[in-house]
N, C-alpha and C positions, 0 to 999 in steps of 0.2 A: 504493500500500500504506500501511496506516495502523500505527502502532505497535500492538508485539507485547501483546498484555494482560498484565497483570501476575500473576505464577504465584500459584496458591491453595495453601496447605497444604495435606497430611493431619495435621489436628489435631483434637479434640473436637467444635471447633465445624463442621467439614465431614460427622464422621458422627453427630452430635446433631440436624444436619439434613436427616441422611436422613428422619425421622419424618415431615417433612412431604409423605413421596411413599408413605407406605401409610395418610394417612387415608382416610376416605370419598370416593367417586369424585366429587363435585361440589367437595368442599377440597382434592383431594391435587393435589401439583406433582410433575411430572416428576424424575428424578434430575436431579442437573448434569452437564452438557457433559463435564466432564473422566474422568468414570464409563467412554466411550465411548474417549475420546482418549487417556488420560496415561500412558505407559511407568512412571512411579511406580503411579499405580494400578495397572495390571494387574499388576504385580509382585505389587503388595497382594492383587487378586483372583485370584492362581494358589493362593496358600497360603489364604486365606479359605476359596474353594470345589473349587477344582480338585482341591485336596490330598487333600479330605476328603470329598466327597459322592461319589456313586453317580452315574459315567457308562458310560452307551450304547455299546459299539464294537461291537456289529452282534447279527445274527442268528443261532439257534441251527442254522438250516438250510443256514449259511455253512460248519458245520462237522460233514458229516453224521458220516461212516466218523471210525474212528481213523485216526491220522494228517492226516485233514483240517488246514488252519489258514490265516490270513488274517494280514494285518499292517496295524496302522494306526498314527496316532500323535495326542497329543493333548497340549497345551502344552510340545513338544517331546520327549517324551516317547516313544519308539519302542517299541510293544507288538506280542507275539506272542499270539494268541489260537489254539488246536489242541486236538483232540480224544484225546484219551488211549488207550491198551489197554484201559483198563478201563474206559472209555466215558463217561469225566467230560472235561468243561470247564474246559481251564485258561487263564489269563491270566497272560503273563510279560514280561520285561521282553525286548526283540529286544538287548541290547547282551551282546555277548559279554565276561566276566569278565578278559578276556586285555592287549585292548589297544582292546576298545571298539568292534570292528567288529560291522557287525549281522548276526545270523547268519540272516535270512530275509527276503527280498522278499517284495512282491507277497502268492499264496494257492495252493495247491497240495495235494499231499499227500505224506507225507515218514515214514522211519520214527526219524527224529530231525532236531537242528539242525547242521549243519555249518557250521562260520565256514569263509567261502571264504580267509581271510588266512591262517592258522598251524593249520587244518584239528582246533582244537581243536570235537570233535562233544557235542554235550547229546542228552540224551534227550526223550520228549513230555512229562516231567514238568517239563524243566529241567535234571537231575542232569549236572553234567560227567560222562562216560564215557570219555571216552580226551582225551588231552595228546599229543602227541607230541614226543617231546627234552625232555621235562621233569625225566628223574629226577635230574639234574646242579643243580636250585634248592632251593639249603638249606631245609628241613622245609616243602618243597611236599609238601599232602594232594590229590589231586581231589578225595578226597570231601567234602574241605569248602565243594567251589565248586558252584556253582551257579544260575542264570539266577532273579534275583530275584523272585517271582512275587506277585501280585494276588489279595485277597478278588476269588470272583468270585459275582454270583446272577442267576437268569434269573427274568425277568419275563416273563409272555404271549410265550413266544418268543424274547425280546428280553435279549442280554445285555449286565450291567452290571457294572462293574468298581470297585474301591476301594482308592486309594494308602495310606489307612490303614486298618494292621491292625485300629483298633480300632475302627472303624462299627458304629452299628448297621446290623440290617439294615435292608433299603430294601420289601420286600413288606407290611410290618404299615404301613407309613404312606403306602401306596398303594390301601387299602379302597375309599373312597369313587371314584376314577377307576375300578379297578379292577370294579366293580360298575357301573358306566356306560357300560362299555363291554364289559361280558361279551359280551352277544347277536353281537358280531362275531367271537368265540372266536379270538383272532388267534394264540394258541401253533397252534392248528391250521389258519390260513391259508396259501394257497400263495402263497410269495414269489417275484418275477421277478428271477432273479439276473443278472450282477451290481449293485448300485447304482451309478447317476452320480456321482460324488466331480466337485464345484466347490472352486476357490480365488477369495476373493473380498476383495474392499478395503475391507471394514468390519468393525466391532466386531461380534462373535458375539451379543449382548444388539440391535443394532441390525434382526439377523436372527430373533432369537426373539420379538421383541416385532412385526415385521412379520406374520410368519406365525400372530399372535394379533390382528390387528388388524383387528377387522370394521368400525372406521367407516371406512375408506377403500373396503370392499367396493364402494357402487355410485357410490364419484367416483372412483377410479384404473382402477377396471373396468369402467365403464358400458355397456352395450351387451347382445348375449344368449348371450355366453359365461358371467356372472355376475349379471345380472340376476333370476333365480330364487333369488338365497339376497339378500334384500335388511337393509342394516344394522339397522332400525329390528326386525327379530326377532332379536337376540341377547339372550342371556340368560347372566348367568356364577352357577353356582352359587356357594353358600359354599363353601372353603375351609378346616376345621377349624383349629387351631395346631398345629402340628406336623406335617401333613403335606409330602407329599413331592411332591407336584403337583395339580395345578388343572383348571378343565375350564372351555371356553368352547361355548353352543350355539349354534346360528342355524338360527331357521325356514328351511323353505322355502315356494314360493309353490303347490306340487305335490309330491306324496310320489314318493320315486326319482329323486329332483335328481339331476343327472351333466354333470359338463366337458364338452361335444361340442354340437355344434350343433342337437340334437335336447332338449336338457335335458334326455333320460330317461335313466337307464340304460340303457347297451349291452349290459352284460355282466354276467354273474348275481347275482342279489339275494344276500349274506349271509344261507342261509337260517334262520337264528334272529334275526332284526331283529324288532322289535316293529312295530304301526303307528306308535309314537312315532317311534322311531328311523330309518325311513323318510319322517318327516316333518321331519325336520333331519339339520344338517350337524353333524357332533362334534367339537370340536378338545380333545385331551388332551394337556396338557403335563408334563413330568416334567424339569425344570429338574436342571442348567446343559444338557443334551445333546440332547432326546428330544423333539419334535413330534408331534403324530397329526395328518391330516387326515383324516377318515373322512365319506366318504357311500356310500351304498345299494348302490355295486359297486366298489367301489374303496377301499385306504385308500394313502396317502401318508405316509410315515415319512421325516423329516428329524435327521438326526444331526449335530450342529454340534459342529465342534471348531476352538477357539482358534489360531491359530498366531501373536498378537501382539496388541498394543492396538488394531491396526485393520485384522485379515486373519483368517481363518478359512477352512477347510476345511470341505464339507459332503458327506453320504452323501445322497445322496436315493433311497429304493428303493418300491416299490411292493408291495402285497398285495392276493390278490384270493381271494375264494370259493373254497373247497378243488372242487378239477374243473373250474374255472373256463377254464383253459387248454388243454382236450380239445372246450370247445366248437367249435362250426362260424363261422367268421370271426373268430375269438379276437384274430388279431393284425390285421384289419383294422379292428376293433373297439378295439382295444387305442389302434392309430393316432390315431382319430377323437378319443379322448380327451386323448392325449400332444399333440395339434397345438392345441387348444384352451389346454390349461394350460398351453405352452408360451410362448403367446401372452400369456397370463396373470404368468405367470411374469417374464418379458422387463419386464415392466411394474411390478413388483415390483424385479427386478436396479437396474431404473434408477433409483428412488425409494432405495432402502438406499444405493446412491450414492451421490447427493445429500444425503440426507442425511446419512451422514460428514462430506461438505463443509462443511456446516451447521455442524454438531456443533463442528467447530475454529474457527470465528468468533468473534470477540470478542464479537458480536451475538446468539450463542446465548442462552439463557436458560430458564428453571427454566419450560417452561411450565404450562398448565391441562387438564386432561383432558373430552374429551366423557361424557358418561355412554355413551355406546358404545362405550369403550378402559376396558370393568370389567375385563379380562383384563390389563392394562397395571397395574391396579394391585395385581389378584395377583398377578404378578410381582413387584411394588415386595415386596409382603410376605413374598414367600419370601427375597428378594435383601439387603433392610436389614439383618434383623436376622442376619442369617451375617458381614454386612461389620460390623456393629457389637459384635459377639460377638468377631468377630478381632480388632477394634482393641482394645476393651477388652486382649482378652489380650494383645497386643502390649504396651501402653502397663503390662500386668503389672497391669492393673487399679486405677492409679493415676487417677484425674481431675482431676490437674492438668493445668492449660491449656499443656502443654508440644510445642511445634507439632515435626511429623514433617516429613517430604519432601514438597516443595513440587511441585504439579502446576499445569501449564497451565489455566489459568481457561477 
């Protein structure tokens, strides 16, 4: 073992050089190392992005009936998501006001929340509704309590949530993906419930920026599970300022590309696909939470959530063609595809490994991007300037060179 490197600040000059990773894709340099690794940083990066942007905890189909609800969590963070009487979507916090226990597992359906501890019950809006043995605590009100709740807005099906009140909304800076990916109409696609939830030993950014990553497509993949979507047809649109996600395409070599050992689609075409869009693969991202992988019978939705500087939880669920699932061999079809990606997939787990490993070496380093990692640096651009917005505020908008907490180099 060779000596520990020596810790990097967070100080001006750490995020002044962030700049250098959303120039143009043949000058920009990767983030640093410590982005991945540093319990300082992610600290940085809970309130930077976590705090304030628009994240993902599931699907609107998760929560059909009233009473529906699910429960997820995300930078510790214990959230109840349920379907109301009055047929809204709420997002609240699962911590009961009392003494902190969480008053819902799992996903079910319920005609409120009952804390299993002190059987103190909330309603599907939240509202304390009954205490029991409480009326003995000096100018205790119920009705002032109640399960702290979440900006919530649904996108294409898909909902999002926001720890502050004061976001804007997330739909008007979502156009341009939003329109790219209409013809797949996914509010109205049928979801295979439930999704896979992984835990996993790396940084959540090590994950998102994998599953945006078309120049490894045909060296980590080579073979004819992936060989039909090959890296040299990516293309990454622009990006406007301000937007709220990004899109990467990739030819394919045949229209109706599909995971399985056939290349083609098994299972029913998305029937408003253009011939464009059946001639590529569409990956739509909508940062810090939200992946799309979309081709011609199949889309693939990955929901990433944090649970540390170098572990993360992920939802993985699939959509496919509304009727798609009444067809004839549906699930032996379905198979054909899961055992391919799976395959795929495993080869992926192992590389985001390693590279964590990577990543805490002294030996890491700021590298150089292919011009086939364009998506890597729209990333950089959504990612810099939120972390250099925070620090500015932090630092109260002072730019003296006055060094913060020190992270692992």
């Amino acid at each position: 073992m060779g000596p520990t490197p020596a810790a990097t600040p967070l100080d001006d000059a750490f995020f002044d050089g962030l700049s250098r990773s959303i120039r143009e894709v043949d000058a920009a340099e990767t983030l640093p190392p410590a982005c991945y690794t540093d319990a300082a940083f992610y600290a940085f990066e809970t309130e930077a992005l976590f705090n304030h942007e628009w994240l993902c905890v599931g699907r609107v189909d998760w929560v059909k009936d009233p009473g529906d609800y699910f429960t997820t969590s995300i930078i510790g963070e214990p959230i109840v998501v349920t379907r109301n009487r009055s047929n809204e979507i709420k997002a609240m916090s699962a911590v009961c006001q009392h003494r902190a226990m969480l008053v819902a597992e799992g996903r079910g359906n319920t005609r409120g929340f009952v804390c299993p501890y002190h059987h103190w019950v909330y309603s599907l809006n939240g509202d304390l509704v009954n205490a029991p043995a409480m009326e003995r605590a000096c100018g205790f009100d119920k009705k002032a309590v109640s399960l702290p709740s979440f900006k919530v807005e649904i996108w294409l099906g898909f909902i999002f949530i926001n720890f502050d009140a004061e976001a804007p909304p997330l739909a008007p800076r979502l156009k341009a993906v939003e329109a790219a990916v209409a013809n797949y109409d996914l509010a109205n696609a049928e979801g295979l419930n439930p999704p896979m939830t992984g835990q996993f030993a790396w940084n959540w950014k090590v994950m998102f920026e994998n599953n945006n990553d078309g120049y490894h497509a045909n060296k980590l993949h080579r073979g004819p599970l992936h060989d039909f979507i090959p890296s040299e047809l990516c293309s990454f649109p622009d990006a406007a300022e301000g937007d709220a996600g990004f899109l990467r395409y990739n030819g394919t070599t045949h229209p109706d590309a599909s995971f399985n050992p056939t290349q083609k689609a098994v299972l029913p075409v998305f029937p408003k696909l253009t011939g464009q869009d059946r001639n590529r693969a569409t990956f739509a991202n909508i940062p810090p939470t939200l992946s799309l992988v979309m081709t011609s019978d199949m889309v693939i939705y990955l929901i990433l959530r944090p649970t540390g500087p170098e572990s993360l939880e992920q939802d993985t669920g699939i959509l496919v063609a509304p009727g798609a699932t009444e067809t004839a061999g549906f699930q032996e079809r379905l198979e054909m595809i899961m055992t391919s990606a799976g395959k795929i997939i495993a080869q992926d787990m192992h590389v985001d490994e390693l590279v964590q490993v990577g990543l805490r070496s002294r030996f890491a380093v700021r590298g150089r991007y292919s011009w086939q990692e364009g998506a890597q640096v729209q990333f950089n651009r959504w990612l810099a300037p939120r972390y250099q917005k925070a620090w500015a505020k932090l630092k109260g908008g002072d730019s003296a060179k006055t060094a913060g907490p020190e992270v692992a180099a």
